[in-house]
Each structure stands twice: as structure tokens, then as C-alpha cells.
LUMLUM-255427 format. One record per residue (C-alpha): x, y, z; residue in one letter; residue number from 1; chain. Coordinates in steps of 0.001 Angstrom, whole numbers, plus 500000, padded with zeros to 6 digits. Example, Ala and Ser with C-alpha at 12.3 -4.5 7.8 and 13.67 -1.06 7.14 Angstrom:
2
(keba (512300,495500,507800),'A',1,'A');
(keba (513670,498940,507140),'S',2,'A');
***
This chain:
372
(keba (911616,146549,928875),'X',1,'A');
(keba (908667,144440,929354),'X',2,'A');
(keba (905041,145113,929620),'X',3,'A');
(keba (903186,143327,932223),'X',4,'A');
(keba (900258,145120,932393),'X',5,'A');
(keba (897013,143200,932464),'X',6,'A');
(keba (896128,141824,929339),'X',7,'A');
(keba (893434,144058,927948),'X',8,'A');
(keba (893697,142688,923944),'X',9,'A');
(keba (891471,143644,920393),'X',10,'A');
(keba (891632,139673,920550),'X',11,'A');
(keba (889823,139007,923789),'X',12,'A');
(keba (887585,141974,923208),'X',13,'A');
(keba (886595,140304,920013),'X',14,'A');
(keba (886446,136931,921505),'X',15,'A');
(keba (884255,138239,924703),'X',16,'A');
(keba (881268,135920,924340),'X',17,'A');
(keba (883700,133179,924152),'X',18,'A');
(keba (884363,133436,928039),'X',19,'A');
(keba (880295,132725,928355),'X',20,'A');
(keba (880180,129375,926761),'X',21,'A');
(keba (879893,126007,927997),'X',22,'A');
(keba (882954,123792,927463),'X',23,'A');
(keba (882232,121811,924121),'X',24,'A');
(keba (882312,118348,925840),'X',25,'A');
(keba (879489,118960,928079),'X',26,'A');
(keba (876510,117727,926244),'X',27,'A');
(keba (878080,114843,925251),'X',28,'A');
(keba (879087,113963,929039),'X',29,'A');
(keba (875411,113985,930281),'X',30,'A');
(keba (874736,110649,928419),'X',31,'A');
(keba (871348,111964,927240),'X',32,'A');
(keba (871666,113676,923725),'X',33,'A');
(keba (873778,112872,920873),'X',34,'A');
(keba (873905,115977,918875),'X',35,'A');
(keba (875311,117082,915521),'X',36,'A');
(keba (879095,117451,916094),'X',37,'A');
(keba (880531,120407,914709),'X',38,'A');
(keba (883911,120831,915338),'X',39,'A');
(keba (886504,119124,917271),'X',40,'A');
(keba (889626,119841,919027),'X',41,'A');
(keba (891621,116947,920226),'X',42,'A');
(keba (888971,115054,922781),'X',43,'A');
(keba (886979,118089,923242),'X',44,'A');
(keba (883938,118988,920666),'X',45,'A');
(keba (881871,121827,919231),'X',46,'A');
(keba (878297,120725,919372),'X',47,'A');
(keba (875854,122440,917382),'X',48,'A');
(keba (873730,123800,919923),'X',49,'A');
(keba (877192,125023,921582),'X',50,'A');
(keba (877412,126600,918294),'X',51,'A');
(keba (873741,128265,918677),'X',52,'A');
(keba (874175,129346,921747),'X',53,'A');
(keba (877227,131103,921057),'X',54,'A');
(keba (875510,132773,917896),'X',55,'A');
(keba (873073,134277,920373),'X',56,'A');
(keba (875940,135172,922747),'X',57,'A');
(keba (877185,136975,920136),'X',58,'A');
(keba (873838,139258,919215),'X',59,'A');
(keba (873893,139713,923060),'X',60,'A');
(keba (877127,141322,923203),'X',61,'A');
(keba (877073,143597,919942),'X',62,'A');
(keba (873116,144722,921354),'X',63,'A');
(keba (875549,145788,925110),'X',64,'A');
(keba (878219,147446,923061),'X',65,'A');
(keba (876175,149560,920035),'X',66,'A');
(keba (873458,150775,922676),'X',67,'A');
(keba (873357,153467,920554),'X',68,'A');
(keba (873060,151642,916813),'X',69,'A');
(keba (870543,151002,914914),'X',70,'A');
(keba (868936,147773,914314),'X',71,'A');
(keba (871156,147484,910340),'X',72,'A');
(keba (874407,148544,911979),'X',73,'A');
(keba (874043,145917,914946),'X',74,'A');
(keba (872780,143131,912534),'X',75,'A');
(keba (875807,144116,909899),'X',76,'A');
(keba (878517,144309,913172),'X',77,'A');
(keba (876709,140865,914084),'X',78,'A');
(keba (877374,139218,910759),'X',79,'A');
(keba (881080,141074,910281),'X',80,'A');
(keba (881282,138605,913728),'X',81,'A');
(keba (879736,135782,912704),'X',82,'A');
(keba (881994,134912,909908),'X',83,'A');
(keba (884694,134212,912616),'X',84,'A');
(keba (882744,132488,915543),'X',85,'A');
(keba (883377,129018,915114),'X',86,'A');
(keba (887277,130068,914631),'X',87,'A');
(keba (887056,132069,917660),'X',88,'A');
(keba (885287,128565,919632),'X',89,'A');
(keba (888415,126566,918205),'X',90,'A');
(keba (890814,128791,919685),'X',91,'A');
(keba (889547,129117,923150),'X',92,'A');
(keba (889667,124865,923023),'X',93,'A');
(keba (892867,125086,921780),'X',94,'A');
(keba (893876,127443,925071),'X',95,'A');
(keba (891367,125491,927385),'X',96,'A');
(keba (894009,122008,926009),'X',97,'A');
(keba (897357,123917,926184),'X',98,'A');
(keba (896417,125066,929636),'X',99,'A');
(keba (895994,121205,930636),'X',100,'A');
(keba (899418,120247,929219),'X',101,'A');
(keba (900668,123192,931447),'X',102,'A');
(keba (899194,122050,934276),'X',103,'A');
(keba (897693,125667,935102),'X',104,'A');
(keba (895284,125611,938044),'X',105,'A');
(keba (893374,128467,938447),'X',106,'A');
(keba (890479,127283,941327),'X',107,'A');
(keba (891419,129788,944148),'X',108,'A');
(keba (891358,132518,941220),'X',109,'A');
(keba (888337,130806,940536),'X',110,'A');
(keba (886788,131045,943902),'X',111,'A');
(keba (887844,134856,944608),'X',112,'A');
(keba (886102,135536,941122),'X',113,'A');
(keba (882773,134180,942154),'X',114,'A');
(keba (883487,135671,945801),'X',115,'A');
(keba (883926,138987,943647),'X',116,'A');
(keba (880661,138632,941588),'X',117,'A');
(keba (878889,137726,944986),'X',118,'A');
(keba (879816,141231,946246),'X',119,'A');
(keba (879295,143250,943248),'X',120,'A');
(keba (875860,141664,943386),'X',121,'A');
(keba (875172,142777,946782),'X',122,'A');
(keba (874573,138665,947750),'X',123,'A');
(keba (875005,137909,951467),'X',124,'A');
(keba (875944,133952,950693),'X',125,'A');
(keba (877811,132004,947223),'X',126,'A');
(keba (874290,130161,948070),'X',127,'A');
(keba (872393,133149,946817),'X',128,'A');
(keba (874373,134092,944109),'X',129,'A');
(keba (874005,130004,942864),'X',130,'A');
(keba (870195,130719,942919),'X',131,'A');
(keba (870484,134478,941265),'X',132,'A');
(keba (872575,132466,938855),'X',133,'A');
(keba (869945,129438,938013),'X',134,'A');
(keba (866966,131750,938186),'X',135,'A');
(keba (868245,133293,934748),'X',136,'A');
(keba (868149,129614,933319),'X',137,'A');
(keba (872024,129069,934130),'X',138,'A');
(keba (872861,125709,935277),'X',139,'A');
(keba (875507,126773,938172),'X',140,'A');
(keba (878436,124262,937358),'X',141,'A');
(keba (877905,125185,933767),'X',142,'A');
(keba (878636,128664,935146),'X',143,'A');
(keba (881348,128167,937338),'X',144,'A');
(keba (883129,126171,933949),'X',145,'A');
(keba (882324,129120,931897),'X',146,'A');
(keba (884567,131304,934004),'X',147,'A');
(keba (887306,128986,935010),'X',148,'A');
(keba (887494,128057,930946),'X',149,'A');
(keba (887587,131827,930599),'X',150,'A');
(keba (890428,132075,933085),'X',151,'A');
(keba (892307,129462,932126),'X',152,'A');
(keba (892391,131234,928364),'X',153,'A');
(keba (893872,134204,929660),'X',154,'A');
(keba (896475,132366,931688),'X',155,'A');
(keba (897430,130936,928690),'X',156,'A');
(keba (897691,133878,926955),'X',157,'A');
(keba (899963,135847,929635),'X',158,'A');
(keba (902093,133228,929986),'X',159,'A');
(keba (902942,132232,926383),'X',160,'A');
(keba (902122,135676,924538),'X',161,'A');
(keba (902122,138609,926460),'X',162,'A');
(keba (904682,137517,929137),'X',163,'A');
(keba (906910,137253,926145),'X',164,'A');
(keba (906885,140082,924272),'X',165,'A');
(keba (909233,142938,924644),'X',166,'A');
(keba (909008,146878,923890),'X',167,'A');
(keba (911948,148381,923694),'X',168,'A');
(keba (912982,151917,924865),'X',169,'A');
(keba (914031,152707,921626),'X',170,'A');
(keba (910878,151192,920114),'X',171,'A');
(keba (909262,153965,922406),'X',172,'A');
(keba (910935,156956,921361),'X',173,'A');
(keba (910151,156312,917382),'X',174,'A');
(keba (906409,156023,918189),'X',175,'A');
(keba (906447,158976,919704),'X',176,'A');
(keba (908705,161195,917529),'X',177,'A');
(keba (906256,160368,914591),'X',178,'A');
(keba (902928,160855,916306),'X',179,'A');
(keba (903531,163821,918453),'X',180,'A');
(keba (900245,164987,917035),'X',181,'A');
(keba (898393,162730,918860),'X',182,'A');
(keba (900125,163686,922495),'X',183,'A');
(keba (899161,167345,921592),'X',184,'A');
(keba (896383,167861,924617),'X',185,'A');
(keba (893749,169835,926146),'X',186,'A');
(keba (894233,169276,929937),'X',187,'A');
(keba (893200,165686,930933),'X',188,'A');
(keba (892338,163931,933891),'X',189,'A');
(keba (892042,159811,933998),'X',190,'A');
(keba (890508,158438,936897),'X',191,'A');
(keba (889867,155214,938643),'X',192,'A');
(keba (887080,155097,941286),'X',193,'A');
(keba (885691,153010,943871),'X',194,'A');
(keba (881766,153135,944129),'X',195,'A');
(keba (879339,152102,946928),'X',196,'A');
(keba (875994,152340,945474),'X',197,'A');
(keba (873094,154066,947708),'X',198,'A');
(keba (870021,153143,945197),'X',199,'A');
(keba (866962,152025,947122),'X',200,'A');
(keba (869094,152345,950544),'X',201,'A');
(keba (867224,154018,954329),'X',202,'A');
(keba (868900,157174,955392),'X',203,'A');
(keba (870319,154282,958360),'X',204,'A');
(keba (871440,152007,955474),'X',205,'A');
(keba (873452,154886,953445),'X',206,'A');
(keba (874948,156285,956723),'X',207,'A');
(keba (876405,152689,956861),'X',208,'A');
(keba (877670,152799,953096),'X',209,'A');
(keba (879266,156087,953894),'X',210,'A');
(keba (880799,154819,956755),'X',211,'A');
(keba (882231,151721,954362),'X',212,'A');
(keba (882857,153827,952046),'X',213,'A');
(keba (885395,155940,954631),'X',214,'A');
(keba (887032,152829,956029),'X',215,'A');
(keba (888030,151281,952446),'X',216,'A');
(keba (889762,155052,952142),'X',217,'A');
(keba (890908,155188,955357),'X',218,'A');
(keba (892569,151748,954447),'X',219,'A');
(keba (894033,153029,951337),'X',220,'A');
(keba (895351,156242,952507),'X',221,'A');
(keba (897295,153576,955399),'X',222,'A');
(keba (899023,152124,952273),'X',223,'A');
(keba (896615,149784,950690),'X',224,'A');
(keba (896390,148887,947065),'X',225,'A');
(keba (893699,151233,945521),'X',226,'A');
(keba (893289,148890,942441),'X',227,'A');
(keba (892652,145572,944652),'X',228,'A');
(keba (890314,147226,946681),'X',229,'A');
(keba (888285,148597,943437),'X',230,'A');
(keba (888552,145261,942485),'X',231,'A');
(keba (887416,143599,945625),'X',232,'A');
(keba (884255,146473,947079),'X',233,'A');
(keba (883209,148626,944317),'X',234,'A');
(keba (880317,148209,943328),'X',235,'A');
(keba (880683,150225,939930),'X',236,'A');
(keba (880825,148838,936045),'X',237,'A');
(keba (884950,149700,936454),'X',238,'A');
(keba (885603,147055,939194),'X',239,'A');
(keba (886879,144011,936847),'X',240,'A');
(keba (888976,147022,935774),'X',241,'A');
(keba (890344,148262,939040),'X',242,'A');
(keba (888508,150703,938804),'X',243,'A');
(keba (889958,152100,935838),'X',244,'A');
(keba (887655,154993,934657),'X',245,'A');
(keba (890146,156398,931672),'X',246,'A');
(keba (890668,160023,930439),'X',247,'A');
(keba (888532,162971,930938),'X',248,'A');
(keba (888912,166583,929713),'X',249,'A');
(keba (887158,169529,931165),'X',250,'A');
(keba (883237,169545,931064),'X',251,'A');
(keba (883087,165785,930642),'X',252,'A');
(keba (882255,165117,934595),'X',253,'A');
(keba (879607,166693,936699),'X',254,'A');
(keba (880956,170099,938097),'X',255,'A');
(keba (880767,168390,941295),'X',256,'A');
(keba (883639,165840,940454),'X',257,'A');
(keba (885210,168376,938269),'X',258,'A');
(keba (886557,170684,940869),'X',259,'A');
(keba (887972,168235,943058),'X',260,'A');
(keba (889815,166512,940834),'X',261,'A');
(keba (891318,169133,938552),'X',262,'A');
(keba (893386,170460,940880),'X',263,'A');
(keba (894774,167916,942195),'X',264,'A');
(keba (898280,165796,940891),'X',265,'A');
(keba (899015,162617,939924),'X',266,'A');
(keba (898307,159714,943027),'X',267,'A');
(keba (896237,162205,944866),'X',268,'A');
(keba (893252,160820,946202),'X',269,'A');
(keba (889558,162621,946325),'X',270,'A');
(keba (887517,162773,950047),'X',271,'A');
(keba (884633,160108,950003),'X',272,'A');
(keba (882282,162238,947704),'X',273,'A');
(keba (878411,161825,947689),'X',274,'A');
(keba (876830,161890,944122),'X',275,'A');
(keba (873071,160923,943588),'X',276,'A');
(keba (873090,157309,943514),'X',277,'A');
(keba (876143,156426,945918),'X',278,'A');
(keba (879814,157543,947289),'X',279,'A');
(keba (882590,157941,945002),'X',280,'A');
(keba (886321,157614,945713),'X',281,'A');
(keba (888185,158891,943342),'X',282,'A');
(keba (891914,158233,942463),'X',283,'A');
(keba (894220,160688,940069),'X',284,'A');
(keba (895861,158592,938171),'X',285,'A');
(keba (897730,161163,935729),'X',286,'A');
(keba (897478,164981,935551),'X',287,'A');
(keba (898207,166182,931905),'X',288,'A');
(keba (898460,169672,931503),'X',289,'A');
(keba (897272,171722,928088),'X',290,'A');
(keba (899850,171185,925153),'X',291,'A');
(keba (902431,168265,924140),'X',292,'A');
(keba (902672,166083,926218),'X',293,'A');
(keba (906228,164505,927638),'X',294,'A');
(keba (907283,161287,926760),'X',295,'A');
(keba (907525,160259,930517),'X',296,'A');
(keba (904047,161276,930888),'X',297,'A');
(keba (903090,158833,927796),'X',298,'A');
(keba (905229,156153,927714),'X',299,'A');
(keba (902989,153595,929480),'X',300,'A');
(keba (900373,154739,927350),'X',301,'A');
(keba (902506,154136,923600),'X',302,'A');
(keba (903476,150522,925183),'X',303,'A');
(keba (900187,149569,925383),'X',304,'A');
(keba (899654,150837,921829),'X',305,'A');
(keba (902783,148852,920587),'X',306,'A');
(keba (901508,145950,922688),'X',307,'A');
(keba (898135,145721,921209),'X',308,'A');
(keba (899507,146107,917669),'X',309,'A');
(keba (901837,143051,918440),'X',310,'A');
(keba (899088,141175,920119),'X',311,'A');
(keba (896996,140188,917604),'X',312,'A');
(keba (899628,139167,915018),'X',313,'A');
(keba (901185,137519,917906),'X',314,'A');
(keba (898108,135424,918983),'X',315,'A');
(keba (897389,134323,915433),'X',316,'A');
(keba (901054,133033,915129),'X',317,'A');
(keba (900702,131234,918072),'X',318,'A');
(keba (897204,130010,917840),'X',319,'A');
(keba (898355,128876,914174),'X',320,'A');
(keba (901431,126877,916061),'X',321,'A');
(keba (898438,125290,918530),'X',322,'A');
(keba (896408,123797,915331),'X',323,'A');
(keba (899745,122531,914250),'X',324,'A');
(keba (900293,120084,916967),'X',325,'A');
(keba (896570,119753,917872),'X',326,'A');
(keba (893538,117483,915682),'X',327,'A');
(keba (890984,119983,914224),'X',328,'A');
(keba (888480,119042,912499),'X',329,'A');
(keba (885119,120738,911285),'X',330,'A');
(keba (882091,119303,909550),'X',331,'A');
(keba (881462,120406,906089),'X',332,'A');
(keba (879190,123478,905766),'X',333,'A');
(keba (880418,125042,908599),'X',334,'A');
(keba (883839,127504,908218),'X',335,'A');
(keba (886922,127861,910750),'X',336,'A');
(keba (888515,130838,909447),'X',337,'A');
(keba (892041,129906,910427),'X',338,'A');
(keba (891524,126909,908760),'X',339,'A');
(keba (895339,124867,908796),'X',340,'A');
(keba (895329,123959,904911),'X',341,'A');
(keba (894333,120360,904420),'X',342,'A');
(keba (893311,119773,907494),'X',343,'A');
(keba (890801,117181,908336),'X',344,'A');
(keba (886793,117578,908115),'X',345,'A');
(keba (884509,115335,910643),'X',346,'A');
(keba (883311,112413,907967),'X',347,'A');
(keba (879665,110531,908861),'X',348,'A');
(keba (881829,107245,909425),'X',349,'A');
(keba (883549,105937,911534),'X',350,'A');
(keba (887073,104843,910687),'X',351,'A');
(keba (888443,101596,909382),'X',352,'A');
(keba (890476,099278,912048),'X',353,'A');
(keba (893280,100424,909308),'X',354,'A');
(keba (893239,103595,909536),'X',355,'A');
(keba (896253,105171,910719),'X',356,'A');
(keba (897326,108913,911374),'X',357,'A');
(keba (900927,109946,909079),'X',358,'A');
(keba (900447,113224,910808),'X',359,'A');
(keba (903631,113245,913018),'X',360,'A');
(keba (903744,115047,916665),'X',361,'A');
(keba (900103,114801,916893),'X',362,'A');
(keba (897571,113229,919263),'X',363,'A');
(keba (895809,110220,917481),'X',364,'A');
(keba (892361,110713,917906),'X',365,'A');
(keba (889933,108612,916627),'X',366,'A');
(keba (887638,110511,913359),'X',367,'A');
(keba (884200,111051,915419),'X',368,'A');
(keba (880881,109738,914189),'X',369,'A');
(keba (878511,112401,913160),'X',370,'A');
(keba (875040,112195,914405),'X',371,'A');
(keba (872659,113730,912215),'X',372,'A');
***
């Protein structure tokens, strides 16, 4: 069997920031800069500031994730990062190219994206969500390529990695035969949920959120998707997610959500509840009672396991295959990690009118001139 669910990898987890970056040919189209070159990939090139920015990116996202840390552990996670950063800008250039051979188009994907950030946002117009953008110092196009570079990555990815990989049955049944500890249970819950926030909100504005919030389950209880319309009108941190929430064992949630969810089974679908800062719908997604769990009741579960585990392996192979019939090269002092051995650095001049390329099945790309 195959697993198509949505790709959810280590790989893109670790690559996050990546998704946030401007596409490594932009400074150079302005016409106005000539920067140090640091990398580049076929006609598309790492600038050093790129390479900055993305360094910040990165002490960004590990400051989001370790809330918690200290100030060591997030500088030590930061430079456990670090080492891989410029490898992890290759490879999104390398998707970003592939995805042009394959002639992927992903601008009404695009458009439904921004449409979906509008929302969560609470922005009436894409024009006010442009100037929410650019009043954090975000040029807008720079934003709308940081996404559709994003997307286009992950298209990539389903179509040549994950769209390709099986799990068998059989592959199924092992995994679970020699970790039946791990399916040993208290009684669990997982949740999705669809929020509508009521922060700052009249009593005449949140009667009109509640009254939202009824028709979007009215909607769903008529046969609607519950996951596209999390995606499309919550207003929660899950959205992106479909509202995915995950697991939750007794005296985890407020006593409030508690009792109407544990007794209910497995699709069931919570009234529009009323919590302190907005209206929750709530979705069962799974019902596990106290003690081993069945293999029907995990089986989705283990294949995502087995997928991840393949997944990164997977993506270096085919990454690896990418550098193979792509240019790469990377100015001394600076370190790709996946590195294709004896491949070619950036030189500071330009080459010879006999210089030719013996590498065969490659694009012939001229050696760039480095800049400072």
C-alpha cells in the first residue's frame, strides 16, 4: 500500500527557514549590488547576504521552537544547524530547478495560500495583508516568491519521493509485533479543531463569531470536509495542519473539553464550545481505549513512522542524484555538507575562451566571477 498522507518530514522540519528565503538570484536581478557569490546552482546563486539572512532565519526558528531553553542550549541547537545551512540552501535550489524542468505550476495554490494567510490574519483585503506584510520590512513580491519557492519544494518532493515510496502490509505487521510496548496505552484522545478567536471582540461582534462558528459546523455536519474547512476559517496555530491537534490523555485538556470529548467515538463531532478566548469545534479523530492497542487502530500511525524513517535516507539519495546532473559550486571557506566529491569551487576568474566542461549530462554553465 501507499502512503499519501501529507508530507510532514524530519527533512522539511529541519529545512523550515528554508521556505522563508528569497530566491538566490534576486539580488543579482535588481542591477544595483554585486555581492560576494557564495554558492551556485545551475543559473541560480547563493549570495552572501542570502546566506546572512538565512543564518538569522535560522536563530529565529530554534528561539520559536526551544521557548523553553536556555540561552546555551538554543545557541548549541543553533550551531548543531548551522553546520548544514548552506547544504540545506543548495537543496531547496536544486528542488526550486527540478520543479522548472517539470513544468510544476503552483500559482492558484499560490493564491489560495495568501487568500489563507489573509484570513488567519483577520485582513478584510490581499491589499492589507501586502501592507501588514511590508510594514515588518518584507518586500511583498519577495514574499509571495518565498512561498511559491516553498511550494514548489514540496511539490517536488511528493511527486518524486513520497509519491513513490511504498509500505507494505507486511512491513506493518513486523513493526508492530516488535514494538508492542509502545502501543501499550492509557486512554487517548487526538483531536483536530477549528477555532474562531473572540480576543478583543463586542458582545455584538462574538455573537457574530458564534454564529460563524455554527454555520462552518452546520456545513460540516451536511457532509463537508472538516480538514479543508480547518484549513480554510480557523483561526488557530493547527490550521496549516487541518486542524490537527494530536493525542491527548486524561487531565491534559481543560475539564471543560475533557468531558465532551471522552465520551465520545471516533468521527464524532463536539457542539460549538465557548472557551475564554473564542469557540472551539472539536473533531474525534481516534478513540483509544486503556491497554494494547489493535493494529487497525495503529496502522496509519506505524506508516507514518516507516515513512519518516525512509524519508530522509530517501531525500538524501535523491538530492545526491540532483547534484549529479546539476553545476554546484561553492566558494572556498564556506562548507556544503553534501558536498559531490570533486566537485567544482567558484574561482575569482573568469574562465578562458578554452575552457570546456568534460562533465557529461550536465548544463554548461559558465564559472561565475566572484566579487569581493
Amino acid at each position: 500500500m501507499k502512503n499519501r498522507t501529507a508530507i510532514q518530514l524530519s527533512f522539511l522540519a529541519a529545512s523550515s527557514a528554508l521556505l522563508l528565503l528569497a530566491p538566490a538570484s534576486r539580488a543579482q536581478s535588481k542591477g544595483t549590488t554585486v555581492e560576494e557569490i557564495v554558492a551556485r546552482v545551475n543559473n541560480r546563486i547563493i549570495t552572501l547576504s542570502d546566506y546572512e539572512k538565512a543564518g538569522q532565519g535560522l536563530v529565529q526558528e530554534v528561539t520559536q521552537e526551544c521557548q523553553n531553553c536556555s540561552q546555551l542550549q538554543i545557541q548549541s541547537e543553533v550551531k548543531d544547524r548551522q553546520k548544514n545551512l548552506l547544504r540545506d540552501m543548495i537543496d531547496q535550489q536544486l528542488l526550486i530547478e527540478r520543479a522548472k524542468d517539470m513544468e510544476i505550476n503552483v500559482e492558484t495554490d499560490l493564491v489560495k495560500r495568501l487568500d489563507d494567510v489573509r484570513k488567519q490574519n483577520n485582513l478584510a483585503t490581499m491589499e492589507d495583508l501586502e501592507k501588514a506584510v511590508e510594514a515588518q520590512g518584507i518586500v511583498w513580491e519577495d514574499y509571495k516568491n518565498q512561498l511559491r519557492d516553498g511550494m514548489l519544494s514540496q511539490e517536488v518532493i511528493r511527486r518524486e519521493v513520497g509519491g513513490r515510496m511504498d509500505i507494505g502490509s507486511d512491513e506493518v505487521k513486523k513493526y508492530y509485533e516488535a514494538h508492542k510496548q509502545e502501543f501499550n496505552r492509557p486512554e487517548q484522545v487526538e483531536l483536530a479543531e477549528i477555532f474562531l478567536s473572540t480576543e478583543g471582540k463586542s458582545p455584538e461582534e462574538t455573537a457574530a463569531v458564534r454564529t460563524r462558528a455554527d454555520d462552518l459546523r452546520n456545513r460540516i455536519v451536511k457532509g463537508e470536509d472538516f480538514s479543508a474547512i480547518a484549513k480554510r476559517y480557523s483561526e488557530g496555530s493547527t490550521a496549516q495542519q487541518n486542524g490537527e491537534l494530536g493525542q491527548f490523555e486524561r487531565g491534559q485538556l481543560s475539564k471543560q473539553l475533557e468531558d465532551a470529548v471522552f465520551g465520545m467515538e471516533k468521527g464524532q463531532l463536539t457542539d460549538v464550545i465557548q472557551t475564554k478566548t473564542g469557540f472551539e469545534i472539536l473533531k474525534v479523530l481516534d478513540h483509544f481505549q486503556a491497554g494494547l492497542q489493535p493494529l487497525d487502530k495503529v496502522e496509519g500511525e506505524i506508516m507514518n513512522t516507516l515513512y519518516k524513517q525512509k524519508m530522509d535516507p530517501a531525500m538524501r539519495d535523491y538530492l545526491a542524484q540532483l547534484r549529479e546532473e546539476s553545476y554546484v559550486t561553492v566558494k572556498p571557506g564556506y562548507t556544503d555538507t553534501a558536498a559531490v566529491a570533486g566537485a567544482t569551487v567558484i574561482q575569482e576568474v573568469a574562465p578562458t575562451p578554452d575552457s570546456t566542461d568534460k562533465k557529461k549530462g550536465k548544463k554548461k554553465l559558465p564559472v561565475p566571477k566572484v566579487n569581493g
